[in-house]
VMD Tcl script that draws the C-alpha trace (Angstrom):
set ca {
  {0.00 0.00 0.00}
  {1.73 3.62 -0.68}
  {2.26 5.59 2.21}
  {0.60 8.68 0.05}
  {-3.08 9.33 2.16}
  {-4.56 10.49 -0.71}
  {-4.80 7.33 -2.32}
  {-6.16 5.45 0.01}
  {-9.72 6.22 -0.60}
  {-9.02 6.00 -4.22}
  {-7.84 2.18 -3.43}
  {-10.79 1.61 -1.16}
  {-13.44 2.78 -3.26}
  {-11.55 0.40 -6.24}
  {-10.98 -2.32 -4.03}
  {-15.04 -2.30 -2.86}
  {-16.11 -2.10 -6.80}
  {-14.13 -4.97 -7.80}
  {-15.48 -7.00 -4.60}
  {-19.38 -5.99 -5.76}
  {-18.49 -7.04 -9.70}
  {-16.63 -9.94 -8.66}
  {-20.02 -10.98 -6.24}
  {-22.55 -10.12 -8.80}
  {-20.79 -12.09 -11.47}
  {-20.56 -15.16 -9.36}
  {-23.69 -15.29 -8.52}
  {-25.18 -14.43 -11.47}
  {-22.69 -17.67 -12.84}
  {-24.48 -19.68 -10.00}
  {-28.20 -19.06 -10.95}
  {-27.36 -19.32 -14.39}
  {-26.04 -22.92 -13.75}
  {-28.77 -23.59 -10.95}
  {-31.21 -22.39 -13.66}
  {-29.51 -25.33 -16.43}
  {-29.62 -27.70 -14.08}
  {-33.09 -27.48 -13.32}
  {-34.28 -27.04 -16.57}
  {-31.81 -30.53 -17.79}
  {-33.44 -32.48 -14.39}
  {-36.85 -31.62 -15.82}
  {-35.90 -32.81 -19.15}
  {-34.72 -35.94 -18.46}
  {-37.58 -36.83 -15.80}
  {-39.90 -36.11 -19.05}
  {-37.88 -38.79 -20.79}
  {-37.67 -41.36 -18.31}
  {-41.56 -40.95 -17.92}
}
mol new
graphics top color blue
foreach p $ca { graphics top sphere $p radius 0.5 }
foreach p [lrange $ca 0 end-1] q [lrange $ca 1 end] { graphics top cylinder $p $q radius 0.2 }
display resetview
């Protein structure tokens, strides 16, 4: 971290908007793949009956 004080809320404000992006993404990635797996479980129960 640089010893410069003026940076540091430059760092913390880029630091907390990579953590929200980062967050959103993943669990945007997670629903998306909860979302395929549901929809392939319901396809393949429709097969097997």
């Amino acid at each position: 971290m640089p010893s410069d004080t003026r940076t540091w809320p430059i760092a913390a404000v880029a630091a907390a908007l990579a953590a929200l992006v980062l967050s959103v993404g993943f669990a945007g990635w997670i629903r998306h793949a909860g979302e395929l797996m549901l929809s392939l479980g319901q396809a393949g129960l429709s097969w097997c009956l």
